[in-house]
C-alpha positions as CSV (number, residue, x, y, z in Angstrom):
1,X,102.4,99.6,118.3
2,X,106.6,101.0,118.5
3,X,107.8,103.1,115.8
4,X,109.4,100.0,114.4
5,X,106.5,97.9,114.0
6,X,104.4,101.0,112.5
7,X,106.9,101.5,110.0
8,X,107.1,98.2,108.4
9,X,103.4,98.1,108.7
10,X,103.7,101.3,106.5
11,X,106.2,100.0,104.5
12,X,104.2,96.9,103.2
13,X,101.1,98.8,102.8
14,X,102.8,101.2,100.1
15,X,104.4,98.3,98.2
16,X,100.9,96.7,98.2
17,X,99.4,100.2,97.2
18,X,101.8,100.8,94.1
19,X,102.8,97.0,92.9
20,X,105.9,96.7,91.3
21,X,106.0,95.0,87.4
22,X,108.8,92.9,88.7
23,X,109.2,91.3,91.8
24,X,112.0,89.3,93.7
25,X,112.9,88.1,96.9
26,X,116.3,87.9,98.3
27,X,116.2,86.5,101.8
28,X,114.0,89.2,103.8
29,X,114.3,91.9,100.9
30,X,111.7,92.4,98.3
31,X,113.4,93.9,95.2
32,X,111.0,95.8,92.7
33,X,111.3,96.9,89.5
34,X,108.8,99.2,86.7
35,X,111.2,100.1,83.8
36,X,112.2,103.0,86.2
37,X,108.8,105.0,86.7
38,X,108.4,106.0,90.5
39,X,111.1,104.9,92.5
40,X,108.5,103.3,94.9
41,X,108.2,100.5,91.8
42,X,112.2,100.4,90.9
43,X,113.9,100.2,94.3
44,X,114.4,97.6,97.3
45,X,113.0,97.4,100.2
46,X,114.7,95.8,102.7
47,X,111.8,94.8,105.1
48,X,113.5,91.6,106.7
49,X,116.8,90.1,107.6
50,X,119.3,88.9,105.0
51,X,122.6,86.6,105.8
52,X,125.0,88.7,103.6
53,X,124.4,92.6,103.4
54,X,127.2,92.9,101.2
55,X,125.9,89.6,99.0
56,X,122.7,91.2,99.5
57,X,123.5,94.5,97.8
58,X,125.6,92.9,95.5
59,X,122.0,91.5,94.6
60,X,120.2,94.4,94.3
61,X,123.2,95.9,91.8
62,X,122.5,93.0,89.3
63,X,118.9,93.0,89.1
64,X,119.2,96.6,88.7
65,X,121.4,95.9,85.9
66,X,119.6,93.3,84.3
67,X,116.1,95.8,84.5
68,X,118.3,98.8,83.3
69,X,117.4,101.2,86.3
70,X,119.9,102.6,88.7
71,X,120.3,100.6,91.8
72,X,118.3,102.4,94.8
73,X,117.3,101.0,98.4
74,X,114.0,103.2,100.4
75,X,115.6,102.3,103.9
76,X,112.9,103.7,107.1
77,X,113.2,102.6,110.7
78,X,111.8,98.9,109.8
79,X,114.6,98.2,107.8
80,X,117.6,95.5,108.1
81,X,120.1,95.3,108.9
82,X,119.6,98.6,111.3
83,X,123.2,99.8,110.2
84,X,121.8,99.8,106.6
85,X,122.4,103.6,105.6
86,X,126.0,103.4,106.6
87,X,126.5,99.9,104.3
88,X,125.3,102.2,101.4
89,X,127.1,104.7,102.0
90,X,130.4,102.6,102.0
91,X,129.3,101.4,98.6
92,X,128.6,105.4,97.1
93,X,125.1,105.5,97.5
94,X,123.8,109.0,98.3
95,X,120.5,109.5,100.4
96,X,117.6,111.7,98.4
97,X,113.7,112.3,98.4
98,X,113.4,112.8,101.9
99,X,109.4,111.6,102.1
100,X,107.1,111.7,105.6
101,X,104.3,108.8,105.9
102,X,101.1,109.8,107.6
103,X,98.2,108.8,108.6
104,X,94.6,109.2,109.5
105,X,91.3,108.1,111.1
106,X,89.3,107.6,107.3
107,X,86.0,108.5,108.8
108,X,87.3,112.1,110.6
109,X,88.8,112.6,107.3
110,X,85.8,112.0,105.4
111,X,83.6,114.1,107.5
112,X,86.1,117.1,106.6
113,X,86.1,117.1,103.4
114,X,82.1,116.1,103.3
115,X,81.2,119.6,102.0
116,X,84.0,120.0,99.5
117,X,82.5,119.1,95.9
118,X,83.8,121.7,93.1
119,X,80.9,124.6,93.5
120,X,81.5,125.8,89.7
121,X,78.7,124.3,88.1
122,X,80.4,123.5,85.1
123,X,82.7,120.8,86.6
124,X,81.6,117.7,87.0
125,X,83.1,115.3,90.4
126,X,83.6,111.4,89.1
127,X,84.4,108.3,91.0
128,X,85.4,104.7,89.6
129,X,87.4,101.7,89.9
130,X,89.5,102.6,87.3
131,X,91.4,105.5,85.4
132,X,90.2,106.9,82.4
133,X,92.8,108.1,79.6
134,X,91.8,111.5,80.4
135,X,92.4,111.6,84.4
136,X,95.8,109.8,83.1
137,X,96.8,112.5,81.1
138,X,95.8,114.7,84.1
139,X,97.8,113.1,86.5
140,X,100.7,112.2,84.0
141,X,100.8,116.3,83.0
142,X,101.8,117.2,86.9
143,X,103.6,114.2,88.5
144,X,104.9,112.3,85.1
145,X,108.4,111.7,84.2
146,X,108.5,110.9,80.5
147,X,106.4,109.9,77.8
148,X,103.6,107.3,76.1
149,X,106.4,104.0,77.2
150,X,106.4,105.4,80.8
151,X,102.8,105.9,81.1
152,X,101.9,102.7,79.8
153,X,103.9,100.8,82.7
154,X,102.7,103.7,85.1
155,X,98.9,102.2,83.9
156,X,100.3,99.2,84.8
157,X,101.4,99.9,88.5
158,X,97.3,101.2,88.8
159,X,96.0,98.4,87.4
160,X,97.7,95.8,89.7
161,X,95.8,96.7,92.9
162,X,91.8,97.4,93.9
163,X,91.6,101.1,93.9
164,X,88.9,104.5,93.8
165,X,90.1,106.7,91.2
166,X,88.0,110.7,91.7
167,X,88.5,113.2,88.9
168,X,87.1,116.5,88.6
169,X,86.4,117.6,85.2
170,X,85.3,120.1,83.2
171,X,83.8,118.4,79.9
172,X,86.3,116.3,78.7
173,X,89.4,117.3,80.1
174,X,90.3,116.0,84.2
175,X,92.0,119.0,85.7
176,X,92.2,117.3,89.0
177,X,93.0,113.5,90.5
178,X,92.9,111.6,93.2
179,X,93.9,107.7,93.9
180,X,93.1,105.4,97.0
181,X,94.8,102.2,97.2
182,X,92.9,99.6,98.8
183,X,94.8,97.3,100.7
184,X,92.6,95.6,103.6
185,X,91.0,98.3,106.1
186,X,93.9,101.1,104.8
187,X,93.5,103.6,102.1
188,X,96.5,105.0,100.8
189,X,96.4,107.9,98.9
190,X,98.7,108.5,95.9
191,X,98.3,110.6,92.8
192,X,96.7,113.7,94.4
193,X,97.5,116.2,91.7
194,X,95.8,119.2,90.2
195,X,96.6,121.2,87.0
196,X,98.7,124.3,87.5
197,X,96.0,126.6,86.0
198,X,93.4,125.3,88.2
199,X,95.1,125.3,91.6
200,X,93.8,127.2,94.8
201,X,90.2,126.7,93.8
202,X,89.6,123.6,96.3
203,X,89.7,121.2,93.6
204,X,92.6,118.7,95.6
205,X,90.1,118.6,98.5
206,X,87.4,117.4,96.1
207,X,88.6,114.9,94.5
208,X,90.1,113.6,98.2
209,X,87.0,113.9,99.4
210,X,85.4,111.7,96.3
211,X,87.6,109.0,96.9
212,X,88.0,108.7,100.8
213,X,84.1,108.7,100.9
214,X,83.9,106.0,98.7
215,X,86.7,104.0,100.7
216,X,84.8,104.6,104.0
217,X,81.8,102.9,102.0
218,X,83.8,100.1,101.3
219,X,85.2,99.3,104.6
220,X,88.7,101.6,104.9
221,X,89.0,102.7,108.8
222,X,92.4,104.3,108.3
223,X,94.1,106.5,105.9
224,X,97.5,106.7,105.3
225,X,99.7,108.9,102.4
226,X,103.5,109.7,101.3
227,X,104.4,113.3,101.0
228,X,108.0,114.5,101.0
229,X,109.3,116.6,103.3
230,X,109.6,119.2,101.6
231,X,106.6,120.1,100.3
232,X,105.1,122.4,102.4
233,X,101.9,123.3,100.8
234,X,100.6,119.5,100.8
235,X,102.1,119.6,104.6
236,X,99.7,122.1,105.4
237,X,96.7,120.3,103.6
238,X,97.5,117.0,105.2
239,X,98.1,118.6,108.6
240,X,94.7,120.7,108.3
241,X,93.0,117.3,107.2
242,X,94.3,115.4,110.9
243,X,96.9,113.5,109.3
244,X,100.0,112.3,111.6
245,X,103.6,111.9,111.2
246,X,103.7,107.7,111.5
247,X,106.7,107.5,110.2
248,X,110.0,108.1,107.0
249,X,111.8,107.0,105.1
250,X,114.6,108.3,102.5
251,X,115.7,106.6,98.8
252,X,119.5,105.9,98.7
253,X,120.4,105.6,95.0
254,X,123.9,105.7,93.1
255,X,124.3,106.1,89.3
256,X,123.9,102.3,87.4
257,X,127.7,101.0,86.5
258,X,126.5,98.3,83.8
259,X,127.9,94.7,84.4
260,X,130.5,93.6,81.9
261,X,128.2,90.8,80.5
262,X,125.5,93.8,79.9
263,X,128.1,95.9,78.1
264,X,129.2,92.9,76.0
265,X,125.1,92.8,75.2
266,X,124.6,95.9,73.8
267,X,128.3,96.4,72.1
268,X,126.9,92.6,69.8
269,X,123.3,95.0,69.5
């Protein structure tokens, strides 16, 4: 498989692993919106051709008006046109989140991290099909942006695709997570997040061991994960783990300017 057909491989794979509320379709372009949580659930991805990049972004602007998120395109090597960066950048969009796809043989992973169950007997390693409100308010606590309304559409996003959720807890309270999407023979893995107070004690590696084990049980053969570039500490995890650049991509975003018809809207509100 070329670079090109591995990234749009590895660009559908993480739309199907973190499904947008809102979905559309203009021409080969899938836009996506969450009421702005993640921007892998509010921005565009441009995974086939359209007849009008310019119509096409003009597109984009107004459903991102009409959801109230700032417009924002993820562009990688898959996507068209292949001059796409330099269309947004005519139009004032600015390229951020720099973020490295990987990926993984499931069963070497597996075998790594076979051994890596919390050894404090206190805590407790749990796997299901679904997140509790405690491994939400884990999660949420390290990677969340905003409150109660944002974590209820985050639910949301989880609860739209088959998925192992691992949590390592200590009574009631989660101080670590772990989520693998399960989208044919892939696994992706999203919401790896620990508590700051319970960092460097191995608990990461547990709960990625939890769920990859239970993906290899149900059928995943290979891994794959988002991690931007520049977070070196989950780099060296990833890279210690056997996980391999496959391919990138970058968010290009510029601030919302509300259509006249919205501002009429909420001047009548």
């Amino acid at each position: 498989m070329d670079a090109r057909a591995a990234a749009a491989l590895l660009d559908d794979l993480a739309d199907r692993g973190w499904p947008a509320e809102h979905r559309e379709r203009h021409g080969g372009w899938i836009l996506r919106a969450a009421g702005g949580v993640t921007k892998r659930a509010n921005s565009v991805l441009p995974a086939g051709p359209v007849d009008d990049t310019d119509a096409a972004l003009d597109a984009v602007e107004a459903f991102a008006d009409r959801h109230g998120i700032d417009p924002c395109v993820q562009v990688s090597p898959a996507s068209e046109p292949a001059d796409l960066a330099a269309r947004l950048t005519a139009r004032g969009y600015v390229a951020e989140a720099r973020t490295l796809v990987q990926v993984a043989d499931a069963g070497a992973v597996a075998a790594l991290l076979a051994d890596a169950a919390p050894t404090d007997p206190v805590l407790a390693l749990t796997v299901a099909d679904a997140p509790d409100d405690a491994w939400l308010d884990a999660w949420w606590s390290v990677d969340g942006r905003g409150g109660t309304a944002e974590l209820a559409v985050a639910r949301g996003i989880l609860a739209r695709g088959p998925a192992v959720y691992a949590a390592v807890r200590d009574g009631d309270r989660v101080l670590a997570t772990a989520r693998l999407a399960l989208v044919g023979r892939w696994g992706g893995l999203f919401a790896v997040a620990t508590r700051p107070e319970a960092r460097r004690r191995g608990l990461s590696r547990a709960a990625m061991g939890a769920v990859v084990g239970a993906g290899v049980e149900r059928g995943i053969t290979d891994l794959w994960l988002q991690v931007v570039a520049e977070n070196d500490g989950a780099l060296a995890l990833y890279d210690g783990l056997g996980f391999q650049p496959a391919s990138r991509y970058e968010y290009w975003a510029r601030t919302r300017q509300p259509s006249a018809a919205s501002r009429s809207a909420r001047n009548r509100a």
